[in-house]
N, C-alpha and C positions, 0 to 999 in steps of 0.2 A: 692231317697226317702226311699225306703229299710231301709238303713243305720241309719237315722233322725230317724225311727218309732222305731228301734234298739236302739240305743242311748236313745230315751224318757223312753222306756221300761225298759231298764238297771236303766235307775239314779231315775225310781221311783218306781224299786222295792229295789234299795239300802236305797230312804228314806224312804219306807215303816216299813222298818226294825229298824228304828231310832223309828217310833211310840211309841212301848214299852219302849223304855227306858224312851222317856219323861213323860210317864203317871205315872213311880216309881220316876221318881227323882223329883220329890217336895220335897219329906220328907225322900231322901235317901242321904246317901255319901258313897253311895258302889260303889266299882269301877267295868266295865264286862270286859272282852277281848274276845270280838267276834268277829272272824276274818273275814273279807270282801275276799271273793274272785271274783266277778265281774271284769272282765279284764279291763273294760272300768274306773270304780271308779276307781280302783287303780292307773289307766295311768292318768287320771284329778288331783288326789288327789295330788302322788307323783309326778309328773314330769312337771306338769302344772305352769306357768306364770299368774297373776292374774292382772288386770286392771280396774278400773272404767273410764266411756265417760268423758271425760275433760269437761269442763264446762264455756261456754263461757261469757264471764269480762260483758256483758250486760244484763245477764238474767231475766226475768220477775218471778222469782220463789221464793217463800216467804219461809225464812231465816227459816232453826229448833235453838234451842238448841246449834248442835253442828255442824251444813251441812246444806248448801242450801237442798231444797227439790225440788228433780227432780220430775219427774212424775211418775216414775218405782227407782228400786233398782235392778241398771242391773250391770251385771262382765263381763267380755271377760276373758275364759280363753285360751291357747296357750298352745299347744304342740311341741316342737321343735322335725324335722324329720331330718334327714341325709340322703345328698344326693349326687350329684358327680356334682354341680357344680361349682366347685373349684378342678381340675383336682389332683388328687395324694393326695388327704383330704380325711380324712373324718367330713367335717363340716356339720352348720345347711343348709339348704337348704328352708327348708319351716316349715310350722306351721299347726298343726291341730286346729282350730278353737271352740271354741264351746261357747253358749253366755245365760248366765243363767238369769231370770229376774223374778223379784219379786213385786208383788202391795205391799203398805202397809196397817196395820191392824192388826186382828187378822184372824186368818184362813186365809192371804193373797192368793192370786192365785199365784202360780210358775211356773216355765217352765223352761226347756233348750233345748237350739238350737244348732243343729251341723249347721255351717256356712260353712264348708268343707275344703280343703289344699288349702293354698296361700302361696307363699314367704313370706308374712310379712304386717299385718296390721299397714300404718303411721299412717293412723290417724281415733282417735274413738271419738267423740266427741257432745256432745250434740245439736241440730238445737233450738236458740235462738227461741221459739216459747209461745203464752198463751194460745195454745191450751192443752187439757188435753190427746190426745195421743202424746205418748214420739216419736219422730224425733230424729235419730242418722246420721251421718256425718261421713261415712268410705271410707277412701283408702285404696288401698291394692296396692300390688308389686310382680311379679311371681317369684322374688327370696328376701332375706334380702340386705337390703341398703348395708353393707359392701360386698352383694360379688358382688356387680358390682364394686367394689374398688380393689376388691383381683382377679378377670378374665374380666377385659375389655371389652373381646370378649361374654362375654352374653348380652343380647339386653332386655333392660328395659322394661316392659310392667306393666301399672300404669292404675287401674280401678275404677271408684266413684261410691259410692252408698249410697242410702240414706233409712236406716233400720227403716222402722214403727211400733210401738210397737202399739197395743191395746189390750184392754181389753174389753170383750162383753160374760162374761161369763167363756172364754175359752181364753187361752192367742191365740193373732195371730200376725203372724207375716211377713209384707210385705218386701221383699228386691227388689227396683228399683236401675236399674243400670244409673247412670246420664250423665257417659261420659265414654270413652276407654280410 
C-alpha cells in the first residue's frame, strides 16, 4: 500500500506541474524545456507499453463520433522487468503494472493505479454490462507466455480477476480475484 500512495503522489505532482503550462498555452506557441526528473514518470513515460480494455463485439455502449464510449477512459500501462527465468538470459520476466483512468468531461476525475509485478497480463478487457460503473476482465500469468515456451520447467500459474471502476467523488477502485 506504501508503494500505491507513492506512486499516486508522484504522477500527481508530475501533473500538477503540467497546470502552468495549460493555463499559457491558449494564446502561446512558445516552446518550455523543463525537465521531469520524478523517477517513476520517467520509467512510465520512457519504457512503458500502452493498452486500452478490448471491447467486447456485443456491447450496450452508445457509439461517439469516432469510439464506442466506454464508461471510463482507462490505459494499462506495462513496464517490462528482467529476470532469470530463462536460465543464461537476460530476458523479460515480468511487467510492472499500472492502470490509469479517466471520467469524461471537463475537469474529469483521474487516477492511477499501481496494479503491482505479474508475468504478464492476457487479458484486459471490458465486462459487457449497462451498468454505469466500468467492469474490467483481467488475466494475468506469473511469467510471459513465451517463457513457458523458452523453459518448460516453469510451472504456469493463471489468475482472474475482475477490476471495478467507480466513481463517487473520488475514483475507487475494487480488485476481486475470480479464480486461480
Amino acid at each position: 500500500m506504501p508503494l500505491l500512495l507513492k506512486s499516486l503522489f508522484i504522477i500527481s505532482i508530475f501533473f500538477s506541474c503540467l497546470i502552468p503550462w495549460v493555463s499559457v498555452a491558449d494564446n502561446s506557441a512558445e516552446l518550455q524545456s523543463q525537465y521531469i526528473q520524478t523517477p517513476l514518470v520517467v520509467e512510465i513515460l520512457n519504457n512503458s507499453e500502452r493498452r486500452e480494455p478490448d471491447i467486447p463485439s456485443n456491447h450496450q455502449w452508445p457509439k461517439g463520433k469516432h469510439r464506442v464510449m466506454t464508461p471510463y477512459l482507462v490505459k494499462l500501462y506495462s513496464i517490462p522487468v528482467e529476470g532469470s527465468c530463462i536460465p543464461e538470459t537476460h530476458m523479460i520476466c515480468s511487467h510492472k503494472y499500472y492502470l490509469a483512468v479517466s471520467d469524461y468531461g471537463e475537469a474529469p476525475l483521474q487516477g492511477v493505479f499501481y496494479l503491482g509485478t505479474v508475468g504478464e497480463i492476457t487479458q484486459f478487457k471490458w465486462v459487457n454490462t449497462a451498468r454505469t460503473d466500468g467492469i474490467i476482465d483481467v488475466k494475468a500469468l506469473n511469467y510471459p507466455e513465451y517463457a513457458f515456451k523458452m523453459n518448460p520447467k516453469l510451472s504456469k500459474i493463471s489468475k482472474h480477476y475482475r477490476i471495478e471502476i467507480k466513481m463517487e467523488g473520488v475514483i475507487k477502485l475494487n480488485i476481486m480475484k475470480i479464480s486461480r
